[in-house]
N, C-alpha and C positions, 0 to 999 in steps of 0.2 A: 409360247406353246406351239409345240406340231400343229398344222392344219391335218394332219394325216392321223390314223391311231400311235399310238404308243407304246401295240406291239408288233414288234417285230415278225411276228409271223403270220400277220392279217393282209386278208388277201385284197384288201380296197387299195385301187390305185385310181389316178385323176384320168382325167382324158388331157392327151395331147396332144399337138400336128406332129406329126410325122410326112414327111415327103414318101417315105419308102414303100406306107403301105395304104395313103390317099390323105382325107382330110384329118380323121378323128380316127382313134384306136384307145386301147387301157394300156398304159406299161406297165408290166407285170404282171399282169394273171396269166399270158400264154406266152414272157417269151417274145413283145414286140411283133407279134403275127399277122395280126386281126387284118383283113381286107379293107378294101375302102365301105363306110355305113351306108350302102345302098338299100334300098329292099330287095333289089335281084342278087346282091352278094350276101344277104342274110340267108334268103331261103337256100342256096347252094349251100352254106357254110351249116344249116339245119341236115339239108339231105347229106352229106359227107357226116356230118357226125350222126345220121342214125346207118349208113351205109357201112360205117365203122364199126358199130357195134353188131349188125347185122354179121358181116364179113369174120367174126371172129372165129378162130381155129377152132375148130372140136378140142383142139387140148387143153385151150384156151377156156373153155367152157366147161369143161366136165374136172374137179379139183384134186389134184392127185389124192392119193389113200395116204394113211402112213408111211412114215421111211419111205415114198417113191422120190420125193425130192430129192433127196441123201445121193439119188445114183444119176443128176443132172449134172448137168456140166455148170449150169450157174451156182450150184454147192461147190463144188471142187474147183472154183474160180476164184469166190469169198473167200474159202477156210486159207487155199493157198495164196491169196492177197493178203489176207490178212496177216498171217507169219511174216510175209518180205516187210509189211510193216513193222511188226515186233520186231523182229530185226534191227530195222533202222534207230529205231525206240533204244535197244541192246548198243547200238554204236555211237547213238548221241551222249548217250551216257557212258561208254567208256574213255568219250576225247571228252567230257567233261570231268572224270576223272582224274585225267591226266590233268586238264589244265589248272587242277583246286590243287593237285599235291604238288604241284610248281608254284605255288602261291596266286594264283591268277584266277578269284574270284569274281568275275565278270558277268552274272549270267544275265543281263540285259543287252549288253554288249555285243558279245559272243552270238546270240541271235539276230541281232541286227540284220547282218548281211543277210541271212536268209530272205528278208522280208525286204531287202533292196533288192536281190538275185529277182525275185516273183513281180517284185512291180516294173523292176525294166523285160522284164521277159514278158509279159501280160498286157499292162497297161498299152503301151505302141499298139499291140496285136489289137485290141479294143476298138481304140481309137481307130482302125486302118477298116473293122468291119464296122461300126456306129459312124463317123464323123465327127466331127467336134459339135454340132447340134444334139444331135442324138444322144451321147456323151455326155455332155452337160445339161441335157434333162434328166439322165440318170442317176447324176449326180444329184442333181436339184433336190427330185422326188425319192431316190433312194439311199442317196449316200450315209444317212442315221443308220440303216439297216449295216451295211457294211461298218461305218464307225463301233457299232457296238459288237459287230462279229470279231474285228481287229483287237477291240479295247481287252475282248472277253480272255482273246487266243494271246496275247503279251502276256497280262496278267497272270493266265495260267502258269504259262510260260519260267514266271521271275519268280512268282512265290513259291511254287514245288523244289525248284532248285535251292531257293533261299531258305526252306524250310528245313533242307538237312543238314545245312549249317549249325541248327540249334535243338533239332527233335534226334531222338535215336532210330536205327534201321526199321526196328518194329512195329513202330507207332505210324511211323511214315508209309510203309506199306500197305498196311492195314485202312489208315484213313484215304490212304489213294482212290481207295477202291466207292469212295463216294462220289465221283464222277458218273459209277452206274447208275448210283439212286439219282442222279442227278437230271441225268438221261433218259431216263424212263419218265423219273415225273412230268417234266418240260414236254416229254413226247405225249404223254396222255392226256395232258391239260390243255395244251395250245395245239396238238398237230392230230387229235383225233386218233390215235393209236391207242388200239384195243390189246391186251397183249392176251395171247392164251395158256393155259395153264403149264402148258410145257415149253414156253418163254421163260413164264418162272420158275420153274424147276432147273431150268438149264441156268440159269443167273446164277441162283444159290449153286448149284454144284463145281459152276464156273470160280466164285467167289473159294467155295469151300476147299478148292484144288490151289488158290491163293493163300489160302492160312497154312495147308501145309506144307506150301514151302517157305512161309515166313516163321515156320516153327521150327523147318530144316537149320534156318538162317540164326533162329534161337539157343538151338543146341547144337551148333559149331561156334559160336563164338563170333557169329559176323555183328552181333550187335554191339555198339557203343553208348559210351556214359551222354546223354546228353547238356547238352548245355543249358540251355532252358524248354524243358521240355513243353508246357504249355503255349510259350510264343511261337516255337515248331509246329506245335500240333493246327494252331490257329492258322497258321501258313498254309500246310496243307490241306487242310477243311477251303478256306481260300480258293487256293488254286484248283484242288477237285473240281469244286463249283463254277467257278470260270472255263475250266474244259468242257464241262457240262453243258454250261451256254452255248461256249462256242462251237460245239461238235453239234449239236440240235440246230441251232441255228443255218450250219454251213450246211447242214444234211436237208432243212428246207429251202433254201436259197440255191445251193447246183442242181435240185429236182424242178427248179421253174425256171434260171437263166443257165449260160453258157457258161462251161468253168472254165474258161479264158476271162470273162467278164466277171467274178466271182473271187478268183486267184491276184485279179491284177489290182482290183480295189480290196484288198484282203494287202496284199504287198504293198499300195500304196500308202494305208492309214497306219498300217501296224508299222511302216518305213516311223512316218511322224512321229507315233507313242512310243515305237521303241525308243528312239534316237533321242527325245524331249527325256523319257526315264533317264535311259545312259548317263545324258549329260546332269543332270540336277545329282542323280544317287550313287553313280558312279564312278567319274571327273577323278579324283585321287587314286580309286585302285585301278584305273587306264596310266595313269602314269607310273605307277608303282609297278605294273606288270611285268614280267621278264621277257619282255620281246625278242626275238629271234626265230629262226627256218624253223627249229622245232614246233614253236608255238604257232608259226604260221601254216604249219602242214595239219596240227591241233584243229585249229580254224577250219582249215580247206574240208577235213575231215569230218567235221562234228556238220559245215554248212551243207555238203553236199548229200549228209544224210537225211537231214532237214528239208532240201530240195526234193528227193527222191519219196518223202511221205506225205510234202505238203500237195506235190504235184498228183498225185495218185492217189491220194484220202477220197478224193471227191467222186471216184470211181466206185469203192466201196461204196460211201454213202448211197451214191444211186441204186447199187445192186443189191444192198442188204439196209442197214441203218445205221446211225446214232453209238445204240446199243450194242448192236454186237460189232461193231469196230473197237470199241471202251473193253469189250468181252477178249478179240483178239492179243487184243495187248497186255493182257493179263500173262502170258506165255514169257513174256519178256523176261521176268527174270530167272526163267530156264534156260534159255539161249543165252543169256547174260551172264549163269552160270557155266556154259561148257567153255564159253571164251576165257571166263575169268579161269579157268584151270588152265589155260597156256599164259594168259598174260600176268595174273594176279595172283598163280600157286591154288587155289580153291579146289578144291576135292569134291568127288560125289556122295552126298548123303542120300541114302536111301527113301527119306521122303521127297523130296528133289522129283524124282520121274514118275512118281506115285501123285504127285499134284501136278504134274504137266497131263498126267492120263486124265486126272478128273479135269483137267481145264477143258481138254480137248475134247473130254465127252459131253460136257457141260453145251457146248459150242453146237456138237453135234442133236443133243435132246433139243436145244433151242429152236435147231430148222428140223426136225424130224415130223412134225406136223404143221402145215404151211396152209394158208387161201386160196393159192392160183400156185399155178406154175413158173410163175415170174418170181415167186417167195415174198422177200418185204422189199422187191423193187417197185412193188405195187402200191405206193403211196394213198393214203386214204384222203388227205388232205386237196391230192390233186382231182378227184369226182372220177366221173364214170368214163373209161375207157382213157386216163390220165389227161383230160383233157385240155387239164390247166397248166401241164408240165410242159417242159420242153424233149425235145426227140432228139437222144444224141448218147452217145457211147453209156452204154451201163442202163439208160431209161428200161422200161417197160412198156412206152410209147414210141410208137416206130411210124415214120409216116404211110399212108394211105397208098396204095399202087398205083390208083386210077385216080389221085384226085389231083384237083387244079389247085390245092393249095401248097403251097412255096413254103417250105422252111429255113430262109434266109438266114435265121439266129443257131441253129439247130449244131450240134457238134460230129465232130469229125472221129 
């Protein structure tokens, strides 16, 4: 049994020597920060956090009205992150279409490299700002948290894809879409997230611009006979909830550490679990595959889109959520459809951009009434003035002008 809780998202960490920042500090509630426990470096580390709060912006303080958010540049940073995402989503799945109608059922495999790409890209980086002490008390005291974030993001991973193997287009769609519920609850339970009323209005409308176009998809003919339609459906119920996990998870985890530190222990367990799957459930269709430059340009394609959302997800999270990341990629198979009209022959049905408008409006009612002017970079979980977060690309926490404290861990 853990000496630590057993959940994931609890903010209790041990004390441990640290050379970097004197004798004793907490790992994990700020980010490796804490000064050395003096009482002269308390009462400073008291004045700077009421100095901070004191210091805050008029804009800061007074919360925008209605729709002002809408005309911020951190609106129109999420909405249009969020699409390059969907995107990437639209191109993962079209080189995995390519590599199923070449017989090349692989989808543990196939992601693999991804999650070797992130752990030599990361881990080094880690290790070069922590040391190998530092590092391996992370490991020590944290490394369950990442095991379960990796375990969650495989999973999700193997079963969505393995699910369409045996559910039809519609079913599969449809239950996708429980990764929101998924998200939401995990977020109101564990992460103190209040949602307001037109949170949920924009969910449902987000959703409801999903069913029509999986009714587009119904009366054109995109749907198929399934094979066993219930072991499908149980797939993706599955996998739903394992994206769930793991998108709450990593949405708390890059708002307190570095997503260099984050990404690299994400690359390096999900390296292990993929690779241990591959081999045990795999092994035969690896060698049955049709290897060749086709299939490896397949690869190169399906891995670098895979790079490009794994490396960047963590950005949203900090500037918005969980939530409406699950919301943006509802989009995807719009943009999925305009590709599939040059690659796949697919035509515009008319419900088609009638559920792209409701997705987008949906997205947009979601942030039309907001908290603060930082929207939901403003984590509730992290306290007053974010103080248990870390200060780095996408926070709501920025450091201090005048103060003498150091953010050594802090991102770039």
């Amino acid at each position: 049994m853990m000496s630590l809780s057993s959940n994931p998202f609890s903010n209790s960490s041990p004390h441990i020597s640290d050379p970097f920042r004197g004798e004793e500090n907490i790992y994990g509630a700020v980010e490796l920060s804490n000064p050395a426990t003096t009482i002269e470096s308390s009462n400073v580390e008291s004045e700077i956090a009421i100095q901070r709060i004191d210091d805050l912006d008029v804009e800061d303080e007074i919360k925008p009205t209605p729709f002002q958010f809408l005309f911020t540049w951190r609106f129109w940073i999420i909405l249009f992150h969020g699409q390059i995402l969907s995107l990437c989503i639209v191109a993962t799945n079209t080189f995995t279409t390519y590599l199923a109608d070449d017989g090349n059922k692989i989808p543990a495999f196939q992601t693999l490299f991804n999650y070797i790409i992130l752990n030599l890209l990361f881990t080094p980086y880690t290790l070069y700002r922590y040391g190998f002490k530092r590092y391996f008390e992370m490991l020590y005291y944290d490394g369950w948290k990442f095991f379960i974030l990796s375990f969650a993001d495989v999973q999700g991973n193997y079963f969505v894809v393995k699910a369409y193997q045996y559910t039809n287009l519609l079913s599969a769609e449809l239950l996708d879409n429980w990764a929101i519920a998924v998200v939401v609850a995990l977020s109101f339970l564990f992460l103190k997230v209040r949602y307001r009323w037109n949170q949920i209005l924009g969910i449902a409308v987000c959703i409801a611009g999903m069913v029509l176009v999986v009714i587009g998809d119904l009366l054109t003919d995109k749907n198929y006979v399934a094979v066993d339609m219930v072991k499908g459906d149980l797939f993706v119920i599955l996998g739903a909830t394992c994206y769930g996990i793991s998108n709450t998870l990593e949405e708390f985890l890059v708002s307190k550490r570095p997503i260099y530190e984050v990404l690299g222990q994400m690359g390096f367990f999900g390296m292990l679990i993929n690779g241990v799957q591959a081999t045990i459930f795999e092994r035969e269709s690896i060698k049955e595959a049709h290897w060749g430059s086709r299939i490896a340009g397949w690869f190169t394609g399906y891995t670098a889109a895979m790079l490009v959302l794994y490396c960047t997800a963590p950005i949203l999270f900090r500037m918005s959520s969980a939530a409406f990341y699950n919301l943006s990629l509802l989009t995807s198979d719009f943009w999925g459809l305009l590709i599939g009209i040059k690659v796949f022959g697919y035509y515009v049905f008319w419900l088609y951009p009638v559920g792209f408008v409701f997705t987008v409006g949906g997205m947009i009612i979601y942030n039309s009434i907001v908290g603060s002017w930082n929207g939901e970079a403003e984590k509730p979980w992290l306290g007053v003035g974010q103080r248990d977060g870390i200060a780095g690309i996408g926070t709501a926490k920025t450091k201090a002008p005048n103060s003498s404290e150091t953010y050594l861990d802090s991102d770039v």
